[in-house]
N, C-alpha and C positions, 0 to 999 in steps of 0.2 A: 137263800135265793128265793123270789115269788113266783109267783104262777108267772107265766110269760103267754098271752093270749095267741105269738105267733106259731108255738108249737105243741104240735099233732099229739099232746100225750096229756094227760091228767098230773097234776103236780102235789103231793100232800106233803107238805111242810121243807124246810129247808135240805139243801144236800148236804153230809157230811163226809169226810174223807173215811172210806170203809178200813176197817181193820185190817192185816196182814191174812189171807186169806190161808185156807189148808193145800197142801197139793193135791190134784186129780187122781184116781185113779183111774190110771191104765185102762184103754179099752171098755170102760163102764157108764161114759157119755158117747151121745152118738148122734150125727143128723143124718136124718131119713126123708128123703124126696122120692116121691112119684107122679107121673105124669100119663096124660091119657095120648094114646097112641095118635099121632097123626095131629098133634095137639086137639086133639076132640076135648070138647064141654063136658067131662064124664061127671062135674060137679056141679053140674050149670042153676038147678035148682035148692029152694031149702029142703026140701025132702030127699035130695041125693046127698046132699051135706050131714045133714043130722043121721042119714044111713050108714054112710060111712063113718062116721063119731060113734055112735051108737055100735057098732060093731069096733073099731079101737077099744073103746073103754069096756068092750065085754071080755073081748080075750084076751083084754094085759091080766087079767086077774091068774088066770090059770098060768102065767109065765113070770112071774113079777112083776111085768114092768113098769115102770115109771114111766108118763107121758107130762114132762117138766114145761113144754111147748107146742101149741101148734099152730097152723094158719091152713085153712082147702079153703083155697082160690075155685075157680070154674073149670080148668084144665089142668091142674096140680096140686099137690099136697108138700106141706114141708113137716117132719116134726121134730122135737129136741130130745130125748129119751135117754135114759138110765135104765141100763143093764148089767148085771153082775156076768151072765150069762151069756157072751155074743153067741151062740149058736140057737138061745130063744127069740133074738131078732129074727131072725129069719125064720121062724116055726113062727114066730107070730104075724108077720108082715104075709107069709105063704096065706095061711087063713084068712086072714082080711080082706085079702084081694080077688080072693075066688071068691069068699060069703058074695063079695060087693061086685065084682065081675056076673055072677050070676042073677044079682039081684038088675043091675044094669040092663044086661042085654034081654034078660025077662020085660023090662019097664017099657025097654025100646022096639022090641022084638023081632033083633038082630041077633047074631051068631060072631062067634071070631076073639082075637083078642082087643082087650079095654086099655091096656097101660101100653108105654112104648118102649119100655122096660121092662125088666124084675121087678128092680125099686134100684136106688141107688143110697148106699151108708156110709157115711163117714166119723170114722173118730176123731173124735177130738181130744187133742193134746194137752191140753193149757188153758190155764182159766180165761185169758183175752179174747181166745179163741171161742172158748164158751159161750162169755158174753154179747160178742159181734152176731153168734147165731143167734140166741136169744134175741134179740134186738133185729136181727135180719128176718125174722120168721114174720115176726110182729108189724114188721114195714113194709110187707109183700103187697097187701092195700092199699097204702098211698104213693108205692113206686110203680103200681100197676094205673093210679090214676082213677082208684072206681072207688078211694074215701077222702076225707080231708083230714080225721080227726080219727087216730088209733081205736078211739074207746066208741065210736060208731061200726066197726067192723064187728058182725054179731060172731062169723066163726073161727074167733081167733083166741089164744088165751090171756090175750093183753088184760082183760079186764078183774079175769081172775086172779090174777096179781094185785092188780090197784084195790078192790073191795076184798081180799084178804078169802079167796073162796079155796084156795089152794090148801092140801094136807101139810100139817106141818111136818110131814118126812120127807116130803118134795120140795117145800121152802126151804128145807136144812139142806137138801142135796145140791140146791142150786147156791146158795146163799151161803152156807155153814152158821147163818145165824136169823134168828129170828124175825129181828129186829131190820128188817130189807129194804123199805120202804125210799129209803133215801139213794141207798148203793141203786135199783133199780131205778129208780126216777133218774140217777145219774149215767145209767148205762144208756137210755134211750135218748137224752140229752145228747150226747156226744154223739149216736149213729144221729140223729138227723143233722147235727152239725156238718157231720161229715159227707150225706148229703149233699146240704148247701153247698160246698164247699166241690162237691164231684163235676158238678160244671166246669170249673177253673180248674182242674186236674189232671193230667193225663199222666199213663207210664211211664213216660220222659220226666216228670219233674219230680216223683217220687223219689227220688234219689234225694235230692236236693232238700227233704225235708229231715234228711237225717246225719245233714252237713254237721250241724251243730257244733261251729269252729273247724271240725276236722277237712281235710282234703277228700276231692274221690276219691284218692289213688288209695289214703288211709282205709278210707271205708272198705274199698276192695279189696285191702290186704288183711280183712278183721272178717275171717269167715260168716262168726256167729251174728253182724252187723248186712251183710251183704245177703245171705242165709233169711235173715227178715225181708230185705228187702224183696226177695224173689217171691217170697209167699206170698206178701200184700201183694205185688203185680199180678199172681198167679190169681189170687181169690176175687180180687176188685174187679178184675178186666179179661178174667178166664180165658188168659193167651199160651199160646204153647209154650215149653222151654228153650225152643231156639229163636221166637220171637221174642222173650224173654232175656238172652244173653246178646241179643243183637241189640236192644234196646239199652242196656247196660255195657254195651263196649268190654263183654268177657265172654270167653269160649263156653259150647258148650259143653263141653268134659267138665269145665268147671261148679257148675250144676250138678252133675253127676257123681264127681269128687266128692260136694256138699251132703247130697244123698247117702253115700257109701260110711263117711264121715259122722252121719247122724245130725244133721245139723240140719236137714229138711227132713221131713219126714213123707213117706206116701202116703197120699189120699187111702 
């Protein structure tokens, strides 16, 4: 496949169908969001940007961590991280936020709190899942409307990927292989497709795309089939579970069965 001048990403060479990937461990990938209270600008400049980077990349060292993605917007941070460790998340995220908390209300020379949280963490399951973040972290500038062109957004780590700036123990964590180049140009392919495509969409017809011959009623009687379907509603359109099971024509216990069951798992 060639370059395509209408999408937002850099293209080096053709896509190829990636190999059978490894499975996840458990608990050792994670997305990490924070937001400035009140939705305040807490990021609004490049020197509040590069402080906050700057203070990330100083305390993964003392905790392991991997920082495999990021993107800080003007009033939020997102990142993709590898930890063997979940309890050095939180000793490292605690740091970061005070260093940059104090460094903040010093600049502005206001008092009080900077975020409108802790932070908020999420593990991640499953490699599709991985990928969607990946890819979602990266698009936070042109779904906000302030780039056109991924590799024009200077603090994000799209481009460390494309020009190969990345450690090779963080390409292997995300990737399991070297050789990425293509699997990645194809992961960001398909989130802007999908995209395109989010206009003409709504939680009502998501159902419908995973007819594939079968009936609802099938689909609904195939836990691990319906099971997907509620996740994608829940992560696309951030609606509750009862607006959730009303929009699918099933109870909500049924949700909760799914839960109990392991077949959704908690944020």
């Amino acid at each position: 496949m060639g370059t395509d001048s209408n999408f937002p990403f850099l293209l080096k060479g053709g896509v190829k169908i990636p190999r059978k990937e490894r499975t996840l461990h458990i608990s050792s990938y994670y997305h990490i969001m924070i937001q400035g209270i009140n939705k305040l600008n807490i990021f609004k400049t490049n020197i509040e940007k590069n402080t906050y980077l700057k203070y990330l990349n100083e305390e993964k060292k003392k905790y392991d961590i991997k920082i495999l993605a990021y993107v800080i917007m003007d009033n939020h941070m997102h990142l993709l991280i590898y930890d063997e460790k979940e309890k050095n998340v939180s000793k490292w995220m605690q740091i970061v936020n005070t260093k940059y908390a104090k460094f903040y209300n010093k600049e502005h020379d206001r008092v009080g709190y900077v975020y409108r949280d802790r932070f908020k963490s999420k593990p991640i399951w499953d490699r599709t899942y991985l990928y969607n973040v990946l890819a979602y972290i990266h698009f936070n500038p042109i779904e906000a409307g302030i780039s056109k062109e991924l590799s024009q957004y200077t603090f994000s780590s799209y481009n460390d990927y494309v020009y190969n700036r990345k450690s090779r123990e963080e390409v292997i964590l995300l990737f399991s292989n070297e050789d990425y180049q293509s699997l990645y140009n194809l992961i960001h392919e398909k989130y802007y497709k999908k995209m395109l495509l989010k206009s003409n969409r709504s939680p009502e017809n998501i159902l419908q795309n995973y007819l594939d011959g079968k009936t609802v009623k099938e689909i609904k009687r195939n836990k691990e089939l319906i099971a997907k379907i509620v996740i994608e509603i829940k992560r696309e359109y951030n609606l509750r579970e009862y607006q959730i099971a009303k929009i699918l024509s099933i109870g909500k216990n049924r949700i909760n069965q799914l839960k109990r069951e392991g077949f959704i798992k908690e944020d």
